[in-house]
Biopython code that builds the backbone (N, CA, C, O; Angstrom):
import numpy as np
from Bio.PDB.StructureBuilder import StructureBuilder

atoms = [
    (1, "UNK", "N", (-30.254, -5.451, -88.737)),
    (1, "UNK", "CA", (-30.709, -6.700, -88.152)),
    (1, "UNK", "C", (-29.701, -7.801, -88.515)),
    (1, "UNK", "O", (-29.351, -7.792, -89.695)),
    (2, "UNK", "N", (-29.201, -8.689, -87.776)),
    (2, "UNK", "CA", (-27.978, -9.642, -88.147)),
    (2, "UNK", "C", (-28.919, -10.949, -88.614)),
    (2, "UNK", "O", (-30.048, -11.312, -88.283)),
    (3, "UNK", "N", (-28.053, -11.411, -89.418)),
    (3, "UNK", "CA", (-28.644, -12.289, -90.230)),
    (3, "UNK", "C", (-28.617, -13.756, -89.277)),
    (3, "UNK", "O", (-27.669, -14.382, -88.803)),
    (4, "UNK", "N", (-29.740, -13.934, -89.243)),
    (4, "UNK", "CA", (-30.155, -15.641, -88.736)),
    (4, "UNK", "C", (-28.811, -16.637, -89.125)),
    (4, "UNK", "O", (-28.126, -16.803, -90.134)),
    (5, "UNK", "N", (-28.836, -17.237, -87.648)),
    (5, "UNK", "CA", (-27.522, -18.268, -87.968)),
    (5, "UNK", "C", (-27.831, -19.509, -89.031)),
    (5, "UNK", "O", (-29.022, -19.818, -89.038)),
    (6, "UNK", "N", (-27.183, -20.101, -89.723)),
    (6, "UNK", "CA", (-27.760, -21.146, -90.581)),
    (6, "UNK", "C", (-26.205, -22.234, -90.633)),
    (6, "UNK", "O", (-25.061, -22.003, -90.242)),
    (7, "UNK", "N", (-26.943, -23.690, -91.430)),
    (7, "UNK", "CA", (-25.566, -24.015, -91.443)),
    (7, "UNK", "C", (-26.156, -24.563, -92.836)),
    (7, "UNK", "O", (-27.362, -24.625, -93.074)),
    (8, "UNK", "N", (-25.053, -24.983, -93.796)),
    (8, "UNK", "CA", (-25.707, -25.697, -95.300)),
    (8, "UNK", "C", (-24.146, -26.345, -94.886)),
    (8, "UNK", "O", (-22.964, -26.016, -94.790)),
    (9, "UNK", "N", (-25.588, -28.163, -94.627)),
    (9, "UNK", "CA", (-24.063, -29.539, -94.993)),
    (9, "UNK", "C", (-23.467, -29.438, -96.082)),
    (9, "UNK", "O", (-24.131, -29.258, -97.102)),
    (10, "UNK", "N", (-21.913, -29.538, -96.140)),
    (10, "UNK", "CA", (-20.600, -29.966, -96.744)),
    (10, "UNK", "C", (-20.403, -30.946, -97.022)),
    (10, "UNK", "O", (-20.119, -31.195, -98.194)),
    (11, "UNK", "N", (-20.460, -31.811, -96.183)),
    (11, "UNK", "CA", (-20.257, -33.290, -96.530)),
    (11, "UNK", "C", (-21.346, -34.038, -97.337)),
    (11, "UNK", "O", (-22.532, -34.354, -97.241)),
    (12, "UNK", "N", (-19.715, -34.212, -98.654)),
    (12, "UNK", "CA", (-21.100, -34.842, -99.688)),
    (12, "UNK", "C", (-21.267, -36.016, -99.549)),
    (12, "UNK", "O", (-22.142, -36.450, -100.298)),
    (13, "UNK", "N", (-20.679, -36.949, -98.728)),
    (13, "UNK", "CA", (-20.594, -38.268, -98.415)),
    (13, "UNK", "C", (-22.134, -38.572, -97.608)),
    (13, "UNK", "O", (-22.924, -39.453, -97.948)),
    (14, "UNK", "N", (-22.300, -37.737, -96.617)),
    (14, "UNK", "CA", (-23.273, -37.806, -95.474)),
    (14, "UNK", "C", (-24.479, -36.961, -96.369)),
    (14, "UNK", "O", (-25.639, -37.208, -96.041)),
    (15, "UNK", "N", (-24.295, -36.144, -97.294)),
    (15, "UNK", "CA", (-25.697, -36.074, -98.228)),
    (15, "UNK", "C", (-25.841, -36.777, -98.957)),
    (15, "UNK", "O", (-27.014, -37.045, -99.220)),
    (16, "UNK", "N", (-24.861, -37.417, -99.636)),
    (16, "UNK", "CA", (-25.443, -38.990, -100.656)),
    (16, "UNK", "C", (-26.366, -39.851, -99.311)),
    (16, "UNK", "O", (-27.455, -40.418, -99.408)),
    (17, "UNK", "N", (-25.566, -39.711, -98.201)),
    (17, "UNK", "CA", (-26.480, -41.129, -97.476)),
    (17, "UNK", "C", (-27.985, -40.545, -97.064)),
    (17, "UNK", "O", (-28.982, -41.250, -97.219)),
    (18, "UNK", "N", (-28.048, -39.434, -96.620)),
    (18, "UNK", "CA", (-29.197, -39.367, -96.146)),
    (18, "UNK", "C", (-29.997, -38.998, -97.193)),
    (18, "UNK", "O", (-31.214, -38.966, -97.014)),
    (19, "UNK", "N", (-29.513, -38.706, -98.281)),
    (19, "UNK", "CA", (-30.590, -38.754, -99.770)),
    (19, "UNK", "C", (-30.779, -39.856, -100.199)),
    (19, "UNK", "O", (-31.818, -40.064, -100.825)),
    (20, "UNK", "N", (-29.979, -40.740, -100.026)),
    (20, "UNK", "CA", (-30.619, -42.469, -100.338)),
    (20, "UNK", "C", (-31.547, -42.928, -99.055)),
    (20, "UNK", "O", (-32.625, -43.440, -99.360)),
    (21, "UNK", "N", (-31.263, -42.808, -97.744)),
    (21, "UNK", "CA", (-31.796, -42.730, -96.804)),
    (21, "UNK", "C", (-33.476, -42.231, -97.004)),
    (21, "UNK", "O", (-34.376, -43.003, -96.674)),
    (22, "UNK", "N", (-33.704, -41.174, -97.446)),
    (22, "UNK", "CA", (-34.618, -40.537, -97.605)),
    (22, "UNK", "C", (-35.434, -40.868, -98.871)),
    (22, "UNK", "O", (-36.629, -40.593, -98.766)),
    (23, "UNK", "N", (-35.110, -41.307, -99.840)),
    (23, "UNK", "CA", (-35.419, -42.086, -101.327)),
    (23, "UNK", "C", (-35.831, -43.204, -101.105)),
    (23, "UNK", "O", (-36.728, -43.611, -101.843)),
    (24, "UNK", "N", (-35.275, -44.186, -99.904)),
    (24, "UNK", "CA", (-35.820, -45.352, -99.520)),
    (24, "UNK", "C", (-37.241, -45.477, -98.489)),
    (24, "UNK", "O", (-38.053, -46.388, -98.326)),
    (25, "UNK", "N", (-37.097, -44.006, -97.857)),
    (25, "UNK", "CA", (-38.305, -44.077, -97.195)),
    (25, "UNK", "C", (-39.546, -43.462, -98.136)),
    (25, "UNK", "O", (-40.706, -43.854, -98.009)),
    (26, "UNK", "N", (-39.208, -42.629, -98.921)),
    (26, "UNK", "CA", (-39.939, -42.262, -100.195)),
    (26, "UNK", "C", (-40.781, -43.415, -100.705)),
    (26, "UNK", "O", (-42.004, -43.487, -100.576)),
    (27, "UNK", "N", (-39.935, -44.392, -101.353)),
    (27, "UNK", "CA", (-40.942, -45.688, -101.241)),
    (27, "UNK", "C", (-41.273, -46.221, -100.827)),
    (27, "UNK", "O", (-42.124, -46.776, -101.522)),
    (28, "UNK", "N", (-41.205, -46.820, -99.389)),
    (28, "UNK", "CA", (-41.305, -47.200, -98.427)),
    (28, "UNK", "C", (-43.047, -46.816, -98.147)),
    (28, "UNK", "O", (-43.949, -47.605, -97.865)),
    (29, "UNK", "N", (-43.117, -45.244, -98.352)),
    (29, "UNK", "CA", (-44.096, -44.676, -98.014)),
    (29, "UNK", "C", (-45.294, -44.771, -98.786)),
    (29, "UNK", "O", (-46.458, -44.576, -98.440)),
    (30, "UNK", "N", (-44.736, -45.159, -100.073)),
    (30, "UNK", "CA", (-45.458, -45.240, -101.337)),
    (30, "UNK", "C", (-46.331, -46.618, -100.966)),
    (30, "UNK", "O", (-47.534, -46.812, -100.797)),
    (31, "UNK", "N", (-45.347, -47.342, -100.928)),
    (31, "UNK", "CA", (-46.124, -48.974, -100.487)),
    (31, "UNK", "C", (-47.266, -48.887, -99.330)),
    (31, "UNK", "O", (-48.284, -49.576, -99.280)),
    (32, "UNK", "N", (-46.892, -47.962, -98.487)),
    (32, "UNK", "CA", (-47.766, -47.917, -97.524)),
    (32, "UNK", "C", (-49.185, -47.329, -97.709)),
    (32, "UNK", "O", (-50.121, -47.535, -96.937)),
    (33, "UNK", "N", (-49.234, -46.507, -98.922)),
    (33, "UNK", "CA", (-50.086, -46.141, -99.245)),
    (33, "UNK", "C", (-51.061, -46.789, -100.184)),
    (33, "UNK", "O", (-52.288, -46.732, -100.111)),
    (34, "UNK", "N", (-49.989, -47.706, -101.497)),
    (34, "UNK", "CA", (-50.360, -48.860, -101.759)),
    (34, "UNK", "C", (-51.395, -50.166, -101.111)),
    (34, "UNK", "O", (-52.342, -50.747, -101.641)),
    (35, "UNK", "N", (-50.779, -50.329, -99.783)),
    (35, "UNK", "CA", (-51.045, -51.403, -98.823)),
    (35, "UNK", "C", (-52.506, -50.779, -98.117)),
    (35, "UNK", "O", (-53.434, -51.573, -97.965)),
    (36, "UNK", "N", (-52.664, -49.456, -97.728)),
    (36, "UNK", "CA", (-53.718, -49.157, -97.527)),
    (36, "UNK", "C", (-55.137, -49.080, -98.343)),
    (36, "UNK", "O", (-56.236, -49.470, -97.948)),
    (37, "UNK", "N", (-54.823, -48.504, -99.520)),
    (37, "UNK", "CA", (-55.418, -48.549, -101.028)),
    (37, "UNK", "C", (-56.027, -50.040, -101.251)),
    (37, "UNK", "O", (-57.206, -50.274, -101.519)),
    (38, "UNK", "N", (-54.913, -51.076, -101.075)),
    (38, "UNK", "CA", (-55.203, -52.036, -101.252)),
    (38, "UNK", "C", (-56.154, -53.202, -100.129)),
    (38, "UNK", "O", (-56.672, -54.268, -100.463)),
    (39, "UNK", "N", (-56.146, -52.626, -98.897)),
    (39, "UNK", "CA", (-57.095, -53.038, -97.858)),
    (39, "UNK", "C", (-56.285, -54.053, -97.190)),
    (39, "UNK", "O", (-56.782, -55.095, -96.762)),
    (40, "UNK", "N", (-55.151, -53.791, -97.101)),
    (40, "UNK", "CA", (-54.298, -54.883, -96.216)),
    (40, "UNK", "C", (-54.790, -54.481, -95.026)),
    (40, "UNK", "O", (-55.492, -53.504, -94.765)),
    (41, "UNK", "N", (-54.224, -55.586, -94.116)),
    (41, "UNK", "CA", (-53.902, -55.422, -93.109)),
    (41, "UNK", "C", (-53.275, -54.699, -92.002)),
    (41, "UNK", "O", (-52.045, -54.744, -92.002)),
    (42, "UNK", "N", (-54.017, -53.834, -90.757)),
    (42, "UNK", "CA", (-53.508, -52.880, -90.116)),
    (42, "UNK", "C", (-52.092, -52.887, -89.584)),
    (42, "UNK", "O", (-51.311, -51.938, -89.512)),
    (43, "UNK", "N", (-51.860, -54.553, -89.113)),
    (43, "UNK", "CA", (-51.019, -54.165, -88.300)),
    (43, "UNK", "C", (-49.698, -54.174, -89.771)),
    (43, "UNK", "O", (-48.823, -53.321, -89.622)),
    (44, "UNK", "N", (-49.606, -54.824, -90.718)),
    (44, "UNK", "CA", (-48.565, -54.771, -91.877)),
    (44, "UNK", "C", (-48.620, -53.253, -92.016)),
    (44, "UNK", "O", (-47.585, -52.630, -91.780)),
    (45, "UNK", "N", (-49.740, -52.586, -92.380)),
    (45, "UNK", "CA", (-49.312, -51.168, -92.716)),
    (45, "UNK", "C", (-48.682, -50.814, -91.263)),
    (45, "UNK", "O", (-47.840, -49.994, -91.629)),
    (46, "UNK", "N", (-48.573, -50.873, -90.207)),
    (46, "UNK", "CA", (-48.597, -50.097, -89.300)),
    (46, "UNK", "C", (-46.991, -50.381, -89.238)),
    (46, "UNK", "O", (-46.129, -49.535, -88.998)),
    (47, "UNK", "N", (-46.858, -51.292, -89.416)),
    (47, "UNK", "CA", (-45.446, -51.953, -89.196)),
    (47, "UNK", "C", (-44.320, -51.512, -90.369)),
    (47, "UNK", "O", (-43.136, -51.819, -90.230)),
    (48, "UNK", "N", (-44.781, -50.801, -91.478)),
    (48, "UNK", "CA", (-44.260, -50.429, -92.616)),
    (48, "UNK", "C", (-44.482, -48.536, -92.159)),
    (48, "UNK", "O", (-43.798, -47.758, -92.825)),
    (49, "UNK", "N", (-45.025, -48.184, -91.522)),
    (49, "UNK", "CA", (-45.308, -46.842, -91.235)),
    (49, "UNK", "C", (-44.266, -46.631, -90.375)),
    (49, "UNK", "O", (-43.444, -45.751, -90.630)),
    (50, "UNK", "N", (-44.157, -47.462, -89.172)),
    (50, "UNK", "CA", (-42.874, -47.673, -87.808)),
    (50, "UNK", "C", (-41.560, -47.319, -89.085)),
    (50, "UNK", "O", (-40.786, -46.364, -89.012)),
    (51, "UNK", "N", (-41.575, -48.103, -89.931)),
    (51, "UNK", "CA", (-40.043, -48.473, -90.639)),
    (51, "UNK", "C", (-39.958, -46.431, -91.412)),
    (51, "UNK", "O", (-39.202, -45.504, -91.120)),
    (52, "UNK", "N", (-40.571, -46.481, -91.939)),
    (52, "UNK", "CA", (-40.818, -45.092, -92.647)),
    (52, "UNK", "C", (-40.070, -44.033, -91.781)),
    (52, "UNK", "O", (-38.988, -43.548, -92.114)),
    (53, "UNK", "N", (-40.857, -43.668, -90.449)),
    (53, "UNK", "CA", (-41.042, -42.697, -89.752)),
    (53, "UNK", "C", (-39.478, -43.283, -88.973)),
    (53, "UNK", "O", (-39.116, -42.404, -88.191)),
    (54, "UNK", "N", (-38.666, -44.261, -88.969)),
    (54, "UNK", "CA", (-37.673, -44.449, -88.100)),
    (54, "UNK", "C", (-36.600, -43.943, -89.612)),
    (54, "UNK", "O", (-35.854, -42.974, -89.471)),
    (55, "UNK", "N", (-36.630, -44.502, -90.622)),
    (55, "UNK", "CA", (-35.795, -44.026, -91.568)),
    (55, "UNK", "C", (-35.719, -42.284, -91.861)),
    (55, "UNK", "O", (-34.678, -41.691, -92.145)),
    (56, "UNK", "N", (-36.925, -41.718, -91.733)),
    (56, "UNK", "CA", (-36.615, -40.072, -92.135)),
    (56, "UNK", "C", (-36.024, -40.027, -90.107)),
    (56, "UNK", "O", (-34.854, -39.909, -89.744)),
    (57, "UNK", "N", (-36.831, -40.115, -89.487)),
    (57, "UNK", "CA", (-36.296, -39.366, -88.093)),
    (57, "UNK", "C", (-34.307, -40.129, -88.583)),
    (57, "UNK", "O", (-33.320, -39.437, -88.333)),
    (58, "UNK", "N", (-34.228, -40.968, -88.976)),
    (58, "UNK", "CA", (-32.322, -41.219, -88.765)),
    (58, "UNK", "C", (-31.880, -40.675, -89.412)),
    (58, "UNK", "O", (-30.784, -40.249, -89.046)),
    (59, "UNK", "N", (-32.346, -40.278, -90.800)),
    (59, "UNK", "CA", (-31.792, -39.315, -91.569)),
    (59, "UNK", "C", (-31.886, -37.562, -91.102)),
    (59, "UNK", "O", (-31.365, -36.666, -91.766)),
    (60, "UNK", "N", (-32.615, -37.363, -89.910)),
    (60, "UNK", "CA", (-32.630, -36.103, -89.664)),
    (60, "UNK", "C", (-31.695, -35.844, -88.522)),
    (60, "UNK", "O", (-31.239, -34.744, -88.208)),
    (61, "UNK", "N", (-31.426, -37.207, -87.835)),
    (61, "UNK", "CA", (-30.564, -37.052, -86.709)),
    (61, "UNK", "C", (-29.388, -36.871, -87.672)),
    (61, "UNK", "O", (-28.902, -35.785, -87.356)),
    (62, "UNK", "N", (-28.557, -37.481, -88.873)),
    (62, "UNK", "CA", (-27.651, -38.005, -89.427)),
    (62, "UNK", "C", (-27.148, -36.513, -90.393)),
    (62, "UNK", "O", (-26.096, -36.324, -91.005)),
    (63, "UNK", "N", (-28.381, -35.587, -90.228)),
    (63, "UNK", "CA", (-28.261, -34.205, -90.578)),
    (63, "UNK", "C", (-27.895, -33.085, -90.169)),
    (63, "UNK", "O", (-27.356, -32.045, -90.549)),
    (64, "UNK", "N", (-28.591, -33.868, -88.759)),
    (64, "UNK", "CA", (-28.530, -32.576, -87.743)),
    (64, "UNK", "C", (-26.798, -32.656, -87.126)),
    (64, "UNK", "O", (-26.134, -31.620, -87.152)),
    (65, "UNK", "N", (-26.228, -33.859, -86.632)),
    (65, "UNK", "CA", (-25.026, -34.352, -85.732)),
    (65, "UNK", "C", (-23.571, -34.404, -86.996)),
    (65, "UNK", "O", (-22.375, -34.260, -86.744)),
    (66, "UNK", "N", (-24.148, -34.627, -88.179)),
    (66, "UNK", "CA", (-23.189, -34.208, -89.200)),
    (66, "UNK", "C", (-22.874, -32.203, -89.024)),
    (66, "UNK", "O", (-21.895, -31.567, -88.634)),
    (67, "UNK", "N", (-24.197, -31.799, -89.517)),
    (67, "UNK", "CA", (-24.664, -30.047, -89.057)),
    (67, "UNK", "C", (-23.701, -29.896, -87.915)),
    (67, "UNK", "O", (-22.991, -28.911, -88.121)),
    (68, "UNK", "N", (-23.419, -30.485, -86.823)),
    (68, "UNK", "CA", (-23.200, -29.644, -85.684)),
    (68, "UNK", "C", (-21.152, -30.025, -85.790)),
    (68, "UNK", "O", (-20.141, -29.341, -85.623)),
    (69, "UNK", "N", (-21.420, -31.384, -86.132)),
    (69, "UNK", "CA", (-19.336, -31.443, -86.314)),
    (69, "UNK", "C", (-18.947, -30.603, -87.406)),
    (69, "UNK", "O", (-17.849, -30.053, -87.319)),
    (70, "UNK", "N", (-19.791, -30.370, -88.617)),
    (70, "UNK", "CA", (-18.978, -29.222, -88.925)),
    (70, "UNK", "C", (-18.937, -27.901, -88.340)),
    (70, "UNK", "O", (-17.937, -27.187, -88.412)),
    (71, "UNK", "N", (-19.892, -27.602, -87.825)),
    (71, "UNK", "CA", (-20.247, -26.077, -87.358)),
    (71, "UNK", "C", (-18.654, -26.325, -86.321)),
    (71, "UNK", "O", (-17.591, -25.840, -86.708)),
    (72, "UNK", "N", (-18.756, -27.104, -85.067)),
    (72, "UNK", "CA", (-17.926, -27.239, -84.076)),
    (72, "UNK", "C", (-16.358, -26.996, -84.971)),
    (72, "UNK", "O", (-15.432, -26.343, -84.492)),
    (73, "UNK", "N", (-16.320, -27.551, -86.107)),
    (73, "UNK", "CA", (-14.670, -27.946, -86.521)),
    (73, "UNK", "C", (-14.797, -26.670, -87.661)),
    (73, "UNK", "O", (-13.810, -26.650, -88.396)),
    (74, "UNK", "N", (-15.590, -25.828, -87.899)),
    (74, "UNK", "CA", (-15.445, -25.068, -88.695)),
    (74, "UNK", "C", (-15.191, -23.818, -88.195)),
    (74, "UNK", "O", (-14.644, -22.971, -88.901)),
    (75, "UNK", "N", (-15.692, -23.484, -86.476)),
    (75, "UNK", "CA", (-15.821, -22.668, -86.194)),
    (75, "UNK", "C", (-15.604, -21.508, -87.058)),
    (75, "UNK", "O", (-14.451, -21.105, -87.211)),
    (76, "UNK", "N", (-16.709, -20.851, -87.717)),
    (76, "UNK", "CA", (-17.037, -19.683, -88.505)),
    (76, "UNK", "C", (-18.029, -19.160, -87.410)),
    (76, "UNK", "O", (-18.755, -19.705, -86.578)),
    (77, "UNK", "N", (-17.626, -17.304, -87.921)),
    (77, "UNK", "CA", (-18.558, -16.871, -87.060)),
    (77, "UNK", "C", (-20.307, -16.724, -86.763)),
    (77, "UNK", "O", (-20.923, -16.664, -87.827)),
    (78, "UNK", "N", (-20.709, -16.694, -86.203)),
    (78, "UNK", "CA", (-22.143, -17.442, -85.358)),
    (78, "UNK", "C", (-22.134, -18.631, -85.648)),
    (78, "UNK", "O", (-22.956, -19.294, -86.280)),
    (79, "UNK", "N", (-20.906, -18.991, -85.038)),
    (79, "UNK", "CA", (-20.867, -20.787, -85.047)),
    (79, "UNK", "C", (-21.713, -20.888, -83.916)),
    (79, "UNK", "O", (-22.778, -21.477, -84.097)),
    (80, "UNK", "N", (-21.421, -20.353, -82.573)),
    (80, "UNK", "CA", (-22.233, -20.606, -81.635)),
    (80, "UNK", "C", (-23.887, -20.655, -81.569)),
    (80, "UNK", "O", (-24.703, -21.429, -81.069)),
    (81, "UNK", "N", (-23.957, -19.454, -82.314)),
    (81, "UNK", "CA", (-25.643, -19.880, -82.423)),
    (81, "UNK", "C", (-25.898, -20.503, -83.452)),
    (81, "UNK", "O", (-27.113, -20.691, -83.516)),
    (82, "UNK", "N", (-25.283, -20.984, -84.424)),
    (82, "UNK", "CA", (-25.472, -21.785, -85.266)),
    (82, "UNK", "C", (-25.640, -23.055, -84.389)),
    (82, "UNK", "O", (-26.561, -23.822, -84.669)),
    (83, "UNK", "N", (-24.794, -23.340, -83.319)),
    (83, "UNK", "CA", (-24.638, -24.599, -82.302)),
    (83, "UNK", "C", (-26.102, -24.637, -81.850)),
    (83, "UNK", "O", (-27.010, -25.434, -82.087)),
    (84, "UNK", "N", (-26.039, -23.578, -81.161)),
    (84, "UNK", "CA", (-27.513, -23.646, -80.245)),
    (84, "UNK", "C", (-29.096, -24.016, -81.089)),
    (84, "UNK", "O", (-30.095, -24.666, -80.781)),
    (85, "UNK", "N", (-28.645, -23.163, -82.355)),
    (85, "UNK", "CA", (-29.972, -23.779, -83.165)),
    (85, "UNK", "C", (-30.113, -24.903, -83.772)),
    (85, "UNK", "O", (-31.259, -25.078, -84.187)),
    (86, "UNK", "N", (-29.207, -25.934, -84.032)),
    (86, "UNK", "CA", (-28.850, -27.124, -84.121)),
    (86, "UNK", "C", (-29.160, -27.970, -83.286)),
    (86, "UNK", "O", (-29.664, -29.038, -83.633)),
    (87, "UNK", "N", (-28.904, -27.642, -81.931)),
    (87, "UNK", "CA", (-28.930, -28.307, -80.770)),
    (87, "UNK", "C", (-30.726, -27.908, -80.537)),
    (87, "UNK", "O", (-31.419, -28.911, -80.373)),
    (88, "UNK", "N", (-31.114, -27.208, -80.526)),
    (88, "UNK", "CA", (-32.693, -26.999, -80.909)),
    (88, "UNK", "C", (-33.626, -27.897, -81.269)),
    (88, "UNK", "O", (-34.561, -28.477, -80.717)),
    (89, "UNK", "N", (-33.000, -27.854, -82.631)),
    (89, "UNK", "CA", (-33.701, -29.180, -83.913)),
    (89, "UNK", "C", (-33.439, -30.401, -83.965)),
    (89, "UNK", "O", (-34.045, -31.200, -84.678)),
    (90, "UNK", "N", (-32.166, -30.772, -82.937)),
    (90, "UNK", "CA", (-31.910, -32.037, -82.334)),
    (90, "UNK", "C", (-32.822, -32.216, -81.366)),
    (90, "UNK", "O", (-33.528, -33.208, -81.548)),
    (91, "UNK", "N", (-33.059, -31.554, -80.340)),
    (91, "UNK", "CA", (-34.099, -31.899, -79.250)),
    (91, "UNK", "C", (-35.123, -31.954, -79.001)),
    (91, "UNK", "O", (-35.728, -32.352, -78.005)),
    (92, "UNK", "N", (-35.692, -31.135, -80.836)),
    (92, "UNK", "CA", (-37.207, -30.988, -81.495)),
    (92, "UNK", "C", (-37.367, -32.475, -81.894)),
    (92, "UNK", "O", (-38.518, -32.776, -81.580)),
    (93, "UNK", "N", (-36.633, -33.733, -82.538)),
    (93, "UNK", "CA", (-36.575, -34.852, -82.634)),
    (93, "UNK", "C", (-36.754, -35.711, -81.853)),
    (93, "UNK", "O", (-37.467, -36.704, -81.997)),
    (94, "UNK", "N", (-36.062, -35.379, -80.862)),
    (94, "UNK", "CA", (-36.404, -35.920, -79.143)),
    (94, "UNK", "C", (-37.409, -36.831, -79.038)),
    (94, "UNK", "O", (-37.731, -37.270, -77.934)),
]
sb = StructureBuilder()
sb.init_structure("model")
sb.init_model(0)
sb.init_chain("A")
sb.init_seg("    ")
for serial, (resi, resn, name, xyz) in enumerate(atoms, 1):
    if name == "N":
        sb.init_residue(resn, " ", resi, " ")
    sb.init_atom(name, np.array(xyz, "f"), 0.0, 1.0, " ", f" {name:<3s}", serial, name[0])
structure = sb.get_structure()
C-alpha cells in the first residue's frame, strides 16, 4: 500500500508566524470566554469571536499556501498528490 502523501512545513520563519498567529488567537479566545462568563455583551463577544475565527482561518491559509510553495519548489516525489491534497484543505477553508 503506498504511503499517503503528506507535507511537514520547513519554513521556520512562516512557523514562528503562524505559532504567534495562533497564540494570539489562543487568548483572544480565552477573553471570549471570559466576556461570556462575565455576562457582557453579545454583540462585543460576537465581535471578539469574528476576530478569533479570522486569525486561526489566516493562519491556516498561511499554512496551507506556504505547504504548497514548498511542495511546488521542492518537487519530491508525490509532490503531485501532495499538491492535490493541499489544494483540498485549501478549498475545505473556502
Amino acid at each position: 500500500m503506498p504511503a499517503k502523501p503528506t507535507h511537514v512545513l520547513q519554513d521556520q520563519g512562516q512557523i514562528d508566524a503562524i505559532g504567534k498567529r495562533l497564540k494570539r488567537a489562543h487568548g483572544q479566545l480565552a477573553a471570549v470566554i471570559r466576556m461570556l462568563e462575565e455576562g457582557r455583551n453579545c454583540d462585543e463577544i460576537v465581535t471578539q469571536m469574528s476576530a478569533v475565527s479570522k486569525a486561526v482561518n489566516t493562519a491556516a491559509f498561511s499554512l496551507l499556501s506556504t505547504s504548497l510553495r514548498e511542495c511546488i519548489v521542492d518537487d519530491k516525489n508525490n509532490s503531485k498528490a501532495v499538491q492535490e491534497k493541499l489544494q483540498k484543505l485549501f478549498l475545505s477553508l473556502a
